[in-house]
C-alpha positions in Angstrom: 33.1 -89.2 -2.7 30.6 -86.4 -3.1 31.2 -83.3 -1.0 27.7 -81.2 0.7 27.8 -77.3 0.5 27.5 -76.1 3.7 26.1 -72.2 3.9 28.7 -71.3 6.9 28.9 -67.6 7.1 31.6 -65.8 5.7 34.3 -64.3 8.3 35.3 -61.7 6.3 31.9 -60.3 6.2 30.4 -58.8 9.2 26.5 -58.0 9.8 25.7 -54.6 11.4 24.2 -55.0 14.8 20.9 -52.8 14.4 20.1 -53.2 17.9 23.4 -52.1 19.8 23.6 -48.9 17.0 20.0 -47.9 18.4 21.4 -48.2 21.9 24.7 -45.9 20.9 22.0 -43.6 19.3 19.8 -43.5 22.2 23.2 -42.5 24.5 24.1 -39.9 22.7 20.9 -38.5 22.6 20.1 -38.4 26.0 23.8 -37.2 26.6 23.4 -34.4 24.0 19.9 -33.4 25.8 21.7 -32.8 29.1 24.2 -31.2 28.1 21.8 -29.0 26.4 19.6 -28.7 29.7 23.3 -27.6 31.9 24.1 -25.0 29.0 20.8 -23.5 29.0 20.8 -23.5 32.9 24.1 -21.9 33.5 22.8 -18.4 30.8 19.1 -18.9 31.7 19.1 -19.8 35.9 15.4 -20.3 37.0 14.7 -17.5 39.8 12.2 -17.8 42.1 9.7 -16.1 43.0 10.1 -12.7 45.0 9.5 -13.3 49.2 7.9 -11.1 51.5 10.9 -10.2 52.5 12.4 -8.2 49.6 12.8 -4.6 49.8 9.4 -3.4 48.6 6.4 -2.6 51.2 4.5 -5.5 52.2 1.7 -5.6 54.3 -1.3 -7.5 56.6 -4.3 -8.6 55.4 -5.9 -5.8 58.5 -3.6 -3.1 56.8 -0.7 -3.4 59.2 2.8 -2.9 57.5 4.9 -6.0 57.8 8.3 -5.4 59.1 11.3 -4.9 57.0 13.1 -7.9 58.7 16.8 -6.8 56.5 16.6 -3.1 57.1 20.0 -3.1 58.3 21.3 -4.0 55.0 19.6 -1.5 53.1 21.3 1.7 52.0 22.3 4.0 55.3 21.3 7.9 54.9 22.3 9.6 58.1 22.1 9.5 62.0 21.1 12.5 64.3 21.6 12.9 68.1 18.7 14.1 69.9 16.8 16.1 67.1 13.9 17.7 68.0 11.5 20.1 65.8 9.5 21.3 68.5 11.7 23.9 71.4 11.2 21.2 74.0 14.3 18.9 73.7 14.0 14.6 74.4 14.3 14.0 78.1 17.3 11.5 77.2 19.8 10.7 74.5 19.3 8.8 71.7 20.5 8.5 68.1 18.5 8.5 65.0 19.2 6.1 62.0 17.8 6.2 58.6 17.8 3.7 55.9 16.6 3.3 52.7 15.8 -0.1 50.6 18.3 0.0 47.8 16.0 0.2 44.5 14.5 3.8 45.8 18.2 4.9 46.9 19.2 4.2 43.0 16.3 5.7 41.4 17.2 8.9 44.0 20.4 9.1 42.4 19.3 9.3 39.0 16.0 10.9 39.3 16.7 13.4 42.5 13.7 12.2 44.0 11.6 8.9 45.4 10.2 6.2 43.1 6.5 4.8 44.3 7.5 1.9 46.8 10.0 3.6 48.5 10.3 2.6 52.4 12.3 5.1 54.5 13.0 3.2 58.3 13.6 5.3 61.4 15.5 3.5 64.1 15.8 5.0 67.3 18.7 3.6 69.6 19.9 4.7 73.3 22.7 6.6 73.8 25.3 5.3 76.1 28.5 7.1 77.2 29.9 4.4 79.8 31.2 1.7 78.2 34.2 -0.4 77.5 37.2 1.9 77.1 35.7 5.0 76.3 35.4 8.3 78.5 34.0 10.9 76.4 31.0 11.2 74.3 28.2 8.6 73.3 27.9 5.9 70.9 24.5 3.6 70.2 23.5 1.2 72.4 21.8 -2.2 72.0 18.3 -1.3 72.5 15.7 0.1 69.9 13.8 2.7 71.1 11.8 3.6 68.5 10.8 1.9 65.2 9.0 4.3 62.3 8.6 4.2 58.7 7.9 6.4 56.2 6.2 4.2 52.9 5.4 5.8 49.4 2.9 3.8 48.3 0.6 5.4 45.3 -2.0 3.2 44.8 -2.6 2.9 48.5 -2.9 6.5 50.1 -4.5 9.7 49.7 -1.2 11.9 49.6 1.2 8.6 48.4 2.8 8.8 51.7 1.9 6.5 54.7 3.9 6.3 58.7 3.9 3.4 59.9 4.6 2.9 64.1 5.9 -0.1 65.2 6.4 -1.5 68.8 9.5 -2.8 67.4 11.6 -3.8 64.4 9.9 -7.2 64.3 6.4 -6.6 64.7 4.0 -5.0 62.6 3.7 -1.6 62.5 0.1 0.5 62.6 -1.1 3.3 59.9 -0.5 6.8 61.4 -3.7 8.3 61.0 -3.7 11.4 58.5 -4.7 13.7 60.4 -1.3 13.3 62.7 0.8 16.2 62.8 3.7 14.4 61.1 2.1 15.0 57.8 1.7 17.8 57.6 4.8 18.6 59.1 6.6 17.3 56.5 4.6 18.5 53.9 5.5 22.0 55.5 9.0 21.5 55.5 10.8 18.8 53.8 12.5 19.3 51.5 12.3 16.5 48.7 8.9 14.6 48.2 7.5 15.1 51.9 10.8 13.7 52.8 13.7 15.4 55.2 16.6 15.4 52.5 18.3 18.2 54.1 19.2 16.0 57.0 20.8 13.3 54.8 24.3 14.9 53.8 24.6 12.6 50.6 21.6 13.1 49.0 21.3 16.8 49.4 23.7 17.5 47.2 21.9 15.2 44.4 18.4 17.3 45.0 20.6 20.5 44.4 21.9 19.5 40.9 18.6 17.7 39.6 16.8 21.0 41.0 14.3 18.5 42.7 14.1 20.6 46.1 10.8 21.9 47.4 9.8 25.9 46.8 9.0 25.5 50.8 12.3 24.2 51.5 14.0 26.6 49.6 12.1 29.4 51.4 13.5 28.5 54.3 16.7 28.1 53.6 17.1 31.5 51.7 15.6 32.7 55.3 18.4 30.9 57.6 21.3 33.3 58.3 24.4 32.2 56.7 26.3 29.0 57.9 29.2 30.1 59.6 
């Protein structure tokens, strides 16, 4: 009896499936990309863009400064209790707060004086002496009384300085015309940069040692009697 060949595959031989290799290929490629994409995200995180609200001056397109909304978190100079530099005295009591944004407080440090872009924010608040469980004395109230600042801006003004009044802490504020007598005020007697560093006890000491006070300031001191 005659026997046919039949052509059935060998067991012991296996073909190599192209098509599933290409999709084990294609896995680990895309697996290897995102890793890649989560490594470079982690060293190299996108930032965005810089907000109106950073520390920096910003202002309207009529010239009005726009309010430094986080003031309160900048870096805190000094507070004084019903300063005056004229003889007539404030018909109330209220404290004076200074702050600083925290890149020109750095460069202070370092330098001795103010980098262009530096914003210095006056806050006046009431006095109260009633309150709670204290008898004596005066702490600072809720309201704002006052709302200044003080802007180095190069590019933008005559002298580099600019004041700024604002109705209050959020609203804009208006350009103090030059020819108020708060320039040239402090261009009579302050003591760093058109600035009043001899009211901000930490800073003071840094003008000293980088020899960044004013001739005018120093004048005036060497004229004071000596501090008892």
């Amino acid at each position: 009896m005659r026997r046919e060949r039949w052509n059935f595959p060998d067991p012991r031989r296996v073909e190599p499936d192209y098509g599933g290799l290409m999709r084990t290929q294609a896995i680990l490629i895309a697996g290897t990309c995102l890793l890649a994409t989560s490594l470079f995200l982690v060293f190299h995180p996108v930032h965005a863009a810089p907000s109106a609200t950073g520390s920096g001056p910003t202002y309207a397109a009529n010239g009005d400064m726009l309010p430094p909304i986080n003031y309160r978190e900048w870096i805190y100079l000094s507070s004084g209790v019903d300063m005056s530099y004229t003889a007539n005295p404030a018909d109330m009591t209220m404290f004076d707060n200074v702050f600083v944004n925290p890149e020109a407080y750095r460069s202070f440090v370092a330098t001795g004086t103010w980098p262009d872009k530096t914003v210095l924010v006056l806050e006046v608040r009431e006095a109260m002496s009633k309150g709670s469980i204290n008898q004596s004395g005066h702490y600072q109230g809720t309201r704002v009384m006052g709302f200044e600042v003080h802007v180095k801006d190069e590019s933008r003004f005559p002298d580099k300085w600019g004041f700024f009044d604002f109705d209050a802490p959020s609203a804009n504020g208006k350009l103090i015309p030059q020819t108020a007598s708060c320039y040239s005020c402090h261009a009579a007697h302050a003591a760093v940069d058109t600035t009043f560093v001899q009211f901000y006890p930490t800073l003071l000491p840094i003008a000293r040692d980088k020899k960044t006070l004013s001739e005018v300031f120093l004048k005036e001191e060497a004229a004071q009697p000596a501090a008892k």
